[in-house]
MARSE-450212 format. One record per residue (C-alpha): residue in one letter; x, z, y. Coordinates in Angstrom, 1 decimal, padded with zeros to 4 digits. Layout:
! residues N
rest | east | up | north
A | X | Z | Y $
...
***
This chain:
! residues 444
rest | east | up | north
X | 012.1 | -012.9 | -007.2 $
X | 015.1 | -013.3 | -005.4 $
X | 017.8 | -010.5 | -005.5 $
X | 018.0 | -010.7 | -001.6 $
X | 014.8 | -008.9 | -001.6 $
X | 016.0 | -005.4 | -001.8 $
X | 017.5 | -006.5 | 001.2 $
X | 014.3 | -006.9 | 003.0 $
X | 012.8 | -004.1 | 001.3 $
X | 015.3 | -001.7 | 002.9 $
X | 014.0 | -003.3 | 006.2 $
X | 010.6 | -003.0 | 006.2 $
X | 011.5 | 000.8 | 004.8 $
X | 013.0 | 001.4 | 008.1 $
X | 010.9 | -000.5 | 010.1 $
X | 008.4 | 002.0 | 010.8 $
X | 008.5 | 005.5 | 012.3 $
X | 009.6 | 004.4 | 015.4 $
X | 008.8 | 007.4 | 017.8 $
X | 011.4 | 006.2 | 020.8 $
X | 008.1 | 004.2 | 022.7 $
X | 007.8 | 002.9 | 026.3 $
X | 004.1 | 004.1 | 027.1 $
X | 002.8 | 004.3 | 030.5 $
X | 003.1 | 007.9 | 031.3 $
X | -000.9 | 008.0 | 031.5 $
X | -003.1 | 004.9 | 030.7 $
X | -002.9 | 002.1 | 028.4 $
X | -003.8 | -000.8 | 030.9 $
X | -000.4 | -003.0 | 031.4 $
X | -002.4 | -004.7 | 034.0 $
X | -003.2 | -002.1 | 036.9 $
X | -001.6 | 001.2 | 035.4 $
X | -001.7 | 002.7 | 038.5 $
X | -005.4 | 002.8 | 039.6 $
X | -006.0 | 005.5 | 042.3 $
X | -009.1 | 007.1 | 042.6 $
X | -011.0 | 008.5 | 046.2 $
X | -009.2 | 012.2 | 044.8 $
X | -006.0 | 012.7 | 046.4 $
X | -005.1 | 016.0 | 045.2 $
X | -005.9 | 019.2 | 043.1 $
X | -007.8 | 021.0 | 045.4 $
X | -010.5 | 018.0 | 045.6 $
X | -011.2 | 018.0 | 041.9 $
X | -014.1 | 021.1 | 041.0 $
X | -013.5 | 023.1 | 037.7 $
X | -017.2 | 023.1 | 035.3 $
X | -017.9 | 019.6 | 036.9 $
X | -018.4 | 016.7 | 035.1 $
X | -016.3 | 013.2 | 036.0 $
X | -016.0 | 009.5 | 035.0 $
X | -012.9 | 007.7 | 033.5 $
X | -012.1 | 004.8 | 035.8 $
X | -009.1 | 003.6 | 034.2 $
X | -009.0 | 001.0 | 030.8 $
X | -007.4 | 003.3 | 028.8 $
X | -007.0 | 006.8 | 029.8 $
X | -004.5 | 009.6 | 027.6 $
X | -005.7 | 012.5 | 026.7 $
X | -002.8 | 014.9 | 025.4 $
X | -002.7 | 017.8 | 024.0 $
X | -000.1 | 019.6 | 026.6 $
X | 000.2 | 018.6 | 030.1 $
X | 003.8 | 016.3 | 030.0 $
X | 004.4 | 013.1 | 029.5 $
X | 007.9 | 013.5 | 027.9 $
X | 006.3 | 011.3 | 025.0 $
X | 003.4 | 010.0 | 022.8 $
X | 003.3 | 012.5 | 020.2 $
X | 001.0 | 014.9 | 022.0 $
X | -001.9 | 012.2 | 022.7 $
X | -004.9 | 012.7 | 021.1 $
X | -006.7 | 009.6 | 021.9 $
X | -007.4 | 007.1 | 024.6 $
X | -010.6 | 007.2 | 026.5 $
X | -012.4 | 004.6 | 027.6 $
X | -013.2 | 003.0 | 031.0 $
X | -016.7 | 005.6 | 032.2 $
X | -016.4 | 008.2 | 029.1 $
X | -017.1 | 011.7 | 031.1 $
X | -015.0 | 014.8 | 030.8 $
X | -016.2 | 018.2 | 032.1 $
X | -013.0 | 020.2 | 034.0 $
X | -011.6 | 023.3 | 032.8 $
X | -008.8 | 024.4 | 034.3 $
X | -006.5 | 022.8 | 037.6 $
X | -004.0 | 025.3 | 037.2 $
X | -001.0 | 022.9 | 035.3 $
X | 001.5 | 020.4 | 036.1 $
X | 000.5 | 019.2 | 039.2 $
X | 003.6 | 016.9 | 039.4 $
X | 002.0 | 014.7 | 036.7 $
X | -001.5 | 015.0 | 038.2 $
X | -002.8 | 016.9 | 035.2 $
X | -006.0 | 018.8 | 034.7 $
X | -007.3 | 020.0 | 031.8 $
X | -010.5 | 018.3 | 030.4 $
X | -013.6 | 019.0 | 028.0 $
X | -014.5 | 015.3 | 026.7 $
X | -018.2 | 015.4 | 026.2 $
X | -019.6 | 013.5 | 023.0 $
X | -022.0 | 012.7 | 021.2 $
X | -020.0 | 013.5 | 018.1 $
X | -019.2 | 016.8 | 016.2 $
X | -015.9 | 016.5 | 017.8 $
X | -015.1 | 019.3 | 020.3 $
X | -011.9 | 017.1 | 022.3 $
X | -009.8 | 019.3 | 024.7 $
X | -007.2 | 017.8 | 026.3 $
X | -005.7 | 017.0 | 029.5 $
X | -005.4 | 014.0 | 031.6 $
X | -004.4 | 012.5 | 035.0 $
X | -007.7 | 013.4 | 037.3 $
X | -006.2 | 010.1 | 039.4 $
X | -008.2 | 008.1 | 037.1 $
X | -011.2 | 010.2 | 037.9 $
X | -014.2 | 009.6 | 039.8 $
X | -017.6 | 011.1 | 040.0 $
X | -019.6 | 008.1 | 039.5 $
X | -019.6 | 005.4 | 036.8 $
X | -016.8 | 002.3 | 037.1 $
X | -018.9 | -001.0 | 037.8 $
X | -015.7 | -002.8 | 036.1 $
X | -016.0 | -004.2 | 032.9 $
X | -015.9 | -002.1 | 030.2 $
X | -012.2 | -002.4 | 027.9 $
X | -013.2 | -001.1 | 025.4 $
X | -016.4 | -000.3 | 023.4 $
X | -017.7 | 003.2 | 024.0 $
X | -019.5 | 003.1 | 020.4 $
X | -015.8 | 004.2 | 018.8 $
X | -017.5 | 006.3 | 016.1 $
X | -020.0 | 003.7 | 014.3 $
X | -017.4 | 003.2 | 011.8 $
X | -014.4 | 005.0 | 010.3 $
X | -011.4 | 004.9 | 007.7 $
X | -010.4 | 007.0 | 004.3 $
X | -006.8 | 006.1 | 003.9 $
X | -006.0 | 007.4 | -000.1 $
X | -002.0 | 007.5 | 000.2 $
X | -002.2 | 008.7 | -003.9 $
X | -004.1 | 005.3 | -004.7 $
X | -002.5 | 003.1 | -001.7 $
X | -005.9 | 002.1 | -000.8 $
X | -007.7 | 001.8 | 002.9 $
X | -011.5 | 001.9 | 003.3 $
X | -013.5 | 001.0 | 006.1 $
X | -016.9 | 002.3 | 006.3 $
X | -020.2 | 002.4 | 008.5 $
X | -021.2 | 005.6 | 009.7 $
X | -024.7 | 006.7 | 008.5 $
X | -025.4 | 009.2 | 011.4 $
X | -028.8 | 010.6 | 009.3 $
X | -026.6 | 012.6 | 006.6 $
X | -026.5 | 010.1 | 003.4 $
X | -023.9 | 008.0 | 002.6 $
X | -021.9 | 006.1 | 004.4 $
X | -021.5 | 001.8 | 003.6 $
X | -018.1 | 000.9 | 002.4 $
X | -017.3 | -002.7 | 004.4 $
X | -013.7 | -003.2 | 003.2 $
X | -011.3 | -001.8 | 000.5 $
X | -008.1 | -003.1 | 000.8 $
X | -004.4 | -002.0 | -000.8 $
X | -001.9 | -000.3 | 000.9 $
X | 002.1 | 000.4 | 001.0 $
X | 002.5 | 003.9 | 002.3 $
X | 005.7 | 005.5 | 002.7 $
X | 008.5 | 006.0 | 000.3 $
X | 008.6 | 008.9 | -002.0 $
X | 010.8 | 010.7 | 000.0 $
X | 010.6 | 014.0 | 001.9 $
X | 011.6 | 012.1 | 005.3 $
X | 009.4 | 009.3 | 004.0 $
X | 006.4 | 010.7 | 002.5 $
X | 003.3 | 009.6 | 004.7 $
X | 001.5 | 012.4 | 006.3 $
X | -002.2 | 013.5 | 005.5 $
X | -004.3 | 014.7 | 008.6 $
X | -007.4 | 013.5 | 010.6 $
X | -006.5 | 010.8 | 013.2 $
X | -007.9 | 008.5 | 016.1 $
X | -006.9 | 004.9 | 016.8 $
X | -005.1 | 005.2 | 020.3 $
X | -004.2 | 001.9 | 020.6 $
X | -004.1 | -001.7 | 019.2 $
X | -001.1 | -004.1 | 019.6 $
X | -000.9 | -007.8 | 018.8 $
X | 002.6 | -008.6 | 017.2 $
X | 004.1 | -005.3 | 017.3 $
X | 008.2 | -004.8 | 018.3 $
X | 009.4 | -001.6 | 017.7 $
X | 011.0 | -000.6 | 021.1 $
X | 015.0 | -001.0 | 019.8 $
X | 014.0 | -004.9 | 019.0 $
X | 015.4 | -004.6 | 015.7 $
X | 012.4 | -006.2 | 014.2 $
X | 011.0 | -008.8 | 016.6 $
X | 007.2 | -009.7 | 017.1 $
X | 005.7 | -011.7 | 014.4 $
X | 005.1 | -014.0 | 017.0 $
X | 007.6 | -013.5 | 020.1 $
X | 007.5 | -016.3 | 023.5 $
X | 011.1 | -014.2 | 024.2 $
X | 012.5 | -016.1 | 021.1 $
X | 011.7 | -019.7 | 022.9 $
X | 008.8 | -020.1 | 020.9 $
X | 010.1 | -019.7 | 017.4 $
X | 008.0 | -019.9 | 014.5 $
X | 008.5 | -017.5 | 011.8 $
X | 009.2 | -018.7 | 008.6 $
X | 006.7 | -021.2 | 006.9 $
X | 005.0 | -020.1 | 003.7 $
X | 006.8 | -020.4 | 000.8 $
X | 010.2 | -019.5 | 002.0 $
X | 010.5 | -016.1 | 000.8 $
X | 011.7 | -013.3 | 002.0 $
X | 015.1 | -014.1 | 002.7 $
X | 014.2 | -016.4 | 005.5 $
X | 012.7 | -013.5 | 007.0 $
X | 016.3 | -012.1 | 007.7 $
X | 017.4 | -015.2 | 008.5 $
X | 019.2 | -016.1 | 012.1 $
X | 017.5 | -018.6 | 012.5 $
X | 014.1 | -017.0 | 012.7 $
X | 015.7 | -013.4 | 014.3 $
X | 018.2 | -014.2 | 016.5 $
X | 020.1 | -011.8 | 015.5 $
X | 018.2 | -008.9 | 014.9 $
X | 017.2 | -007.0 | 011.5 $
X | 014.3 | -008.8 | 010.6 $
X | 011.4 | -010.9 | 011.6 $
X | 007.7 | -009.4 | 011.6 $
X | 008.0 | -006.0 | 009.9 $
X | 004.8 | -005.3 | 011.5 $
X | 002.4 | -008.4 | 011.4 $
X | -000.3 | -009.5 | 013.5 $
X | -002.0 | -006.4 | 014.3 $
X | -000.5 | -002.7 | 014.7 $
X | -003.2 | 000.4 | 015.4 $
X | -001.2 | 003.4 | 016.4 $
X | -002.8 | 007.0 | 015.7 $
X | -002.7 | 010.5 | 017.2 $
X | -002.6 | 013.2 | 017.5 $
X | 001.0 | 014.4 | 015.1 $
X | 001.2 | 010.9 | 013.5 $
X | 005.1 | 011.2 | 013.6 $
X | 004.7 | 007.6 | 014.9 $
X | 003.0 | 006.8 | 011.3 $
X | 001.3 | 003.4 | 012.3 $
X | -001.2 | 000.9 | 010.5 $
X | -000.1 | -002.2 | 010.7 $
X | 000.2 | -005.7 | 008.9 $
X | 003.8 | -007.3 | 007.5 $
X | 005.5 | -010.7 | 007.1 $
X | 004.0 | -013.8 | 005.8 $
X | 001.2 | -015.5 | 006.8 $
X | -002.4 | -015.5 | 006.2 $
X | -002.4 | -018.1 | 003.5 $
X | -000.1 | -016.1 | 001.7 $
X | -002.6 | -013.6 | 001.4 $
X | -001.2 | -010.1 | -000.4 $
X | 001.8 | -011.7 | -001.6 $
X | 004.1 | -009.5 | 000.1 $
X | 002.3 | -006.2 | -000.5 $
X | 001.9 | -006.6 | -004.1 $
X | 005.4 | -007.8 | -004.4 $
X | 006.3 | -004.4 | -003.1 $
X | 005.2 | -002.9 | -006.0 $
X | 007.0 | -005.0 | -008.6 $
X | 009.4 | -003.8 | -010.9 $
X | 012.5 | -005.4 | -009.4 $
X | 011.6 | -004.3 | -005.8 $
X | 011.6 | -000.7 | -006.9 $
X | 014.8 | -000.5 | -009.2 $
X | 016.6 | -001.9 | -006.2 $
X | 015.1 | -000.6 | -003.1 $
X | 012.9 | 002.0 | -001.6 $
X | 010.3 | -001.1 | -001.3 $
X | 007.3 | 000.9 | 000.6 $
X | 007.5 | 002.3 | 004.3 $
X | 009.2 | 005.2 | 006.2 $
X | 005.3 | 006.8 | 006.8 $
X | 003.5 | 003.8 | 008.1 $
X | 000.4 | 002.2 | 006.3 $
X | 001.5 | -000.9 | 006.0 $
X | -001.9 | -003.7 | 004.1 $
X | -001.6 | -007.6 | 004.5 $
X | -002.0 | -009.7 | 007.9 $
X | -005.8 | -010.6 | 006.7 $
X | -007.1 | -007.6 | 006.6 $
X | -005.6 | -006.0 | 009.6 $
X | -006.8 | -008.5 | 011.4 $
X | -010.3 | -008.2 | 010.3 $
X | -010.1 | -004.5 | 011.3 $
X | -008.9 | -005.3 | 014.8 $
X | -011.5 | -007.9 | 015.3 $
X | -014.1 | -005.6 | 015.2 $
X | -013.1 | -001.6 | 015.1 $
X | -012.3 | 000.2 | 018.4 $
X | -010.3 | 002.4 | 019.6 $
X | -011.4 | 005.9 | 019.2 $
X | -012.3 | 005.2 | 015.5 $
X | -011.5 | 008.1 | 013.5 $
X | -008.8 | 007.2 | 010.4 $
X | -008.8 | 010.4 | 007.5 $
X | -005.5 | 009.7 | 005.5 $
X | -006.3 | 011.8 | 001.9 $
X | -004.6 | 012.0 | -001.1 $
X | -007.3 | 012.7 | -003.8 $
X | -008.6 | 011.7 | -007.0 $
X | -011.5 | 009.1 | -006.9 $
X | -014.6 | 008.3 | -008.3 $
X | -017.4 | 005.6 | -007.8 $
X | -021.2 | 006.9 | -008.3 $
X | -023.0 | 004.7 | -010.9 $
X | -026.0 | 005.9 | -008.4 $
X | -024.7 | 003.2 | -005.2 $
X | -022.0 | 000.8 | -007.3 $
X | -025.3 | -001.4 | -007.6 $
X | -025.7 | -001.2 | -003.5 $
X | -022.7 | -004.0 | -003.5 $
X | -023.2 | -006.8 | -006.2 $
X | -023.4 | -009.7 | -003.7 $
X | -021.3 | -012.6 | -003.4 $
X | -018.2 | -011.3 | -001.2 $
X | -018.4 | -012.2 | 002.6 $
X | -016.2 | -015.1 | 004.5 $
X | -014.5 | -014.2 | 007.7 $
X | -013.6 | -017.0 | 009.3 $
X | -010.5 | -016.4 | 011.8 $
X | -007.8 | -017.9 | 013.7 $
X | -004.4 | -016.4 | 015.2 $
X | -003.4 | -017.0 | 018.9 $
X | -000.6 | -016.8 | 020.8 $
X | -002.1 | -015.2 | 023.3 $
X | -001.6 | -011.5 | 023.9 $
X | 002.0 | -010.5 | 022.7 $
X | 002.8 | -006.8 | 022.8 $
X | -000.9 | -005.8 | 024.1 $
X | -004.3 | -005.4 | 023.0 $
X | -004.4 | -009.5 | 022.9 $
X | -007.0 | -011.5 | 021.9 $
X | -008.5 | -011.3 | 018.4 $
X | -008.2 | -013.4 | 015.1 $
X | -012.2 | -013.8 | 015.4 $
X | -013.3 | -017.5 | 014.7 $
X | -016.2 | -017.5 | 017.0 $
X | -014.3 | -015.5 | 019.6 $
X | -011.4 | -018.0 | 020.0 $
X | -013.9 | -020.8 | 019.8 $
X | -016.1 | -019.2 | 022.6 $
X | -012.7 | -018.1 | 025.0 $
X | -012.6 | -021.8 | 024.9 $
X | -008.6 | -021.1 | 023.7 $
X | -006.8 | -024.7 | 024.2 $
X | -005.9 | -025.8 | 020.5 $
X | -002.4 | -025.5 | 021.5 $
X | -002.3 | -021.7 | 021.3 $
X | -003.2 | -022.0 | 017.8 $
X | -000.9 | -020.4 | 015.8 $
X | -003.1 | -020.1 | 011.7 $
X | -006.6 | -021.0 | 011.0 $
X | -008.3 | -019.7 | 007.6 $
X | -010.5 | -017.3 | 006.1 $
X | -010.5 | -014.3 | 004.6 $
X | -012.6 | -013.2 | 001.7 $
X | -014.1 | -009.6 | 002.3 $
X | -013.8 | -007.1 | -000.4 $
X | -016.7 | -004.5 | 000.1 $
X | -017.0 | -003.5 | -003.9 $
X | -016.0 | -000.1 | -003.8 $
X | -013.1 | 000.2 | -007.4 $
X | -012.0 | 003.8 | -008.1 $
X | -008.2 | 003.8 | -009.0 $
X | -007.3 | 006.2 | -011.5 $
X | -004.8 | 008.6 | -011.3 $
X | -001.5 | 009.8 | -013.4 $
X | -000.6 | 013.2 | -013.2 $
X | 001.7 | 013.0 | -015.8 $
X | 005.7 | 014.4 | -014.6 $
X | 008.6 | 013.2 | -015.7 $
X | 011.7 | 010.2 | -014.7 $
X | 009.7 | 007.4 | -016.2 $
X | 006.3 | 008.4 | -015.4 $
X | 007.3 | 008.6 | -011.7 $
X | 008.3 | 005.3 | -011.4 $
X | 005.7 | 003.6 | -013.6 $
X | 003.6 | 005.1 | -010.8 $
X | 005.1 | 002.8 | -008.4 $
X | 004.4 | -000.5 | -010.5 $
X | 001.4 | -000.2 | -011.6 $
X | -002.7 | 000.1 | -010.9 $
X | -002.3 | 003.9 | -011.4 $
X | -002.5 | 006.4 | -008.1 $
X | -000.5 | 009.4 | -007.2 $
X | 002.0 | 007.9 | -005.8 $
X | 003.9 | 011.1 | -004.7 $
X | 003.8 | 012.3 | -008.5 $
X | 002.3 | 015.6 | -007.8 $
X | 000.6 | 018.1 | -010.9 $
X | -003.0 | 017.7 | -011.6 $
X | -003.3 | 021.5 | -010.4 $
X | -002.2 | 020.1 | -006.8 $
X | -005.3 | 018.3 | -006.8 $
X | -008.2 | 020.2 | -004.8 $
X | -011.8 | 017.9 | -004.9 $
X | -012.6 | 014.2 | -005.2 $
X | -013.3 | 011.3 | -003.0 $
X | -016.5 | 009.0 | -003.9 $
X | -015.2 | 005.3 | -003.0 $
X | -019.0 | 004.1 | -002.8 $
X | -020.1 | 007.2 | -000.5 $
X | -016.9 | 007.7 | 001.6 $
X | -017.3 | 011.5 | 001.1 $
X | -015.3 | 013.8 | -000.1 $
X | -016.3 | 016.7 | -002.4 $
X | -014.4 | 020.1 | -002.1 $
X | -011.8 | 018.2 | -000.8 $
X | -008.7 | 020.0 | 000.7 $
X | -005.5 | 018.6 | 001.3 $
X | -002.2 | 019.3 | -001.5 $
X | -000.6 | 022.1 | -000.1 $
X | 003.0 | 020.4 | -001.3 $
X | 002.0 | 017.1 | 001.4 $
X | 002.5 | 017.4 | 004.9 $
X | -000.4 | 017.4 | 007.5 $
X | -000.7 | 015.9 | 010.9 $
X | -003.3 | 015.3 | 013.0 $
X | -005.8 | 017.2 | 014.7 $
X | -005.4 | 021.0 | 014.0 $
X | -009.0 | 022.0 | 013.9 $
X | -009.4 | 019.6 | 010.7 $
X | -006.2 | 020.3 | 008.9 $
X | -008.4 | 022.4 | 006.1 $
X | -011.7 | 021.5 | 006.4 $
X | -012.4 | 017.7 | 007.4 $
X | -015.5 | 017.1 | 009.5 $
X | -019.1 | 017.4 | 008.1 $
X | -020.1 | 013.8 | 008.3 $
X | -017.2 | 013.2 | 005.6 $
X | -017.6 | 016.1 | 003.1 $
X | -020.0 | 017.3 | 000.5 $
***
């Protein structure tokens, strides 16, 4: 390893956390932000009656400004119905405040912009897909693991589809990634934090580019001739999902490298070098390799529930038996197309089918699917040495904290959680009705 990657380390440490964002103040659609709707004021808009969503992407925050992101909850999709409450707000910004109603166990309360409300369904395509709970994530910051998993809406256990490592943020208190229960808001295809310190993985503003080829290593990375001046190249991958609500701009996203390189750069990051030199992890984001972000995006919406834990696992001899198959080939190839937006997946047969001109072709491969649910074990053990073997090796707790810290257990094979409450020595985000108990589909 070269010694210029503590360098890099300290850059992707800072790359994340960005909360300074440019949002739309209330919709997510770059294309027409600025639908208007038959309502043209207040007084038009009746409280305990129910209304459509007519825009791509509609906020729903949690107070009635749009001073910045850190008070959305979620986006809504295009026809998803909210019941009224209350007109009586900041009528400057449009606002009214809304009951979303749901088939989930999920009481949302928010408020939006009622110019993007209508009382009968858009005919417009839908953006995006109104099934947003059929699947959802367990992020274990202790183990640096993410889970994806199909719901089972009939009570039993839930199917694990992908388990996947993870750098999470640096053992710091400014650093430490926050626990909580979080919704996707928003996917973006080559991320650039809104400084431009760390341009897109891809960027057409650099006159077309490349990053650096495989094998470079991460010194090319920081490299002129692939920045043009700025920090780095990349920090955040092919795919970036942000969360809300109280994410502290905590993101899930991919890094450098390319798809062929496959984890490289994420199990680099817990090497022995990295970590006597660096802070090598993130400043709060979840930060897994290119592949498996992009297999996430290609297939889970926004709306999709993430649950970042830090608990002890297990795997039930009972299910483990559920997943001895031959692992699955996703078959995928990166695009040029849709910089800085919700841009068009990695999906194979969805590139092939756009009919995208070879051209725009940026990495064909494949990705082999890991759905075979591995407990990590943990080490609660305290002292100088201890903490950092933590960082370099298959063994969890991450953040070092007692055994007694630990409250319940997550089942890797299940995606439940058993007692489960989070440390009270970790900070928690998220939505405030879950900050003790987690919802009922999740727990045991």
């Amino acid at each position: 390893m070269h010694y210029g990657l503590f360098f890099l380390m300290a850059g992707l440490f800072v790359s994340c956390g960005d909360s300074r964002q440019n949002f739309n103040k209330h919709t997510d659609n770059d294309f027409n932000p600025f639908y208007v709707s038959s309502l043209e004021n207040a007084e038009e808009v009746k409280v305990g009656e129910v209304y459509y969503v007519h825009a791509d992407g509609l906020r729903l925050r949690s107070t009635d400004s749009t001073e910045d992101d850190e008070n959305i909850i979620r986006v809504l999709s295009r026809n998803e119905k909210v019941k009224v409450r209350n007109l009586n707000l900041n009528l400057a910004e449009n606002f009214v405040e809304v009951e979303v109603i749901s088939k989930s166990n999920i009481s949302e309360i928010g408020f939006v912009s009622f110019r993007y409300l209508e009382k009968t369904p858009s005919t417009a395509p839908v953006k995006f897909s109104e099934d947003s709970n059929k699947y959802f994530i367990i992020q274990n910051i202790a183990t640096e693991r993410i889970r994806l998993y199909e719901r089972n809406f009939n009570g039993g256990p839930h199917r694990i589809i992908l388990e996947s490592e993870l750098a999470v943020g640096e053992d710091d208190k400014t650093s430490r990634s926050i626990l909580g229960t979080f919704k996707i808001v928003s996917w973006h295809k080559f991320y650039r934090d809104n400084l431009g310190r760390y341009p897109s993985w891809y960027d057409p503003d650099m006159n077309e580019i490349l990053p650096p080829l495989p094998g470079l290593g991460w010194r090319a990375w920081f490299s002129d001739k692939y920045t043009d001046g700025a920090s780095m190249r990349g920090a955040f991958g092919w795919f970036t999902a942000k969360v809300a609500p109280r994410a502290s701009s905590q993101w899930i996203h991919g890094t450098i490298g390319w798809g062929e390189e496959k984890r490289k750069y994420i199990f680099e990051t817990k090497e022995m070098l990295a970590n006597i030199f660096a802070s090598p992890r993130s400043h709060g984001c979840s930060r897994t390799d290119n592949e498996t972000i992009a297999y996430i995006n290609s297939f889970v919406p926004v709306g999709t529930l993430v649950f970042k834990v830090y608990a002890k696992e297990f795997a039930s001899d009972k299910y483990v038996n559920d997943y001895s198959k031959p692992r699955k080939i996703w078959n995928y190839i990166l695009t040029k197309n849709g910089v800085r937006t919700d841009g068009q997946k990695a999906d194979a047969e969805v590139v092939l089918s756009d009919k995208t001109p070879v051209r725009d072709f940026l990495e064909v491969g494949n990705y082999s699917i890991d759905s075979f649910p591995n407990a990590v074990k943990l080490d609660s053990t305290s002292g100088f040495l201890d903490d950092f073997r933590r960082k370099i090796k298959e063994t969890g707790n991450v953040y070092g904290i007692s055994d007694s810290q630990f409250v319940g257990t997550y089942d890797v094979t299940t995606g439940k959680l058993f007692n489960y409450r989070h440390p009270s020595v970790l900070t928690v985000g998220g939505y405030e009705q879950f900050a003790v108990n987690l919802p009922n589909f999740v727990t045991e």
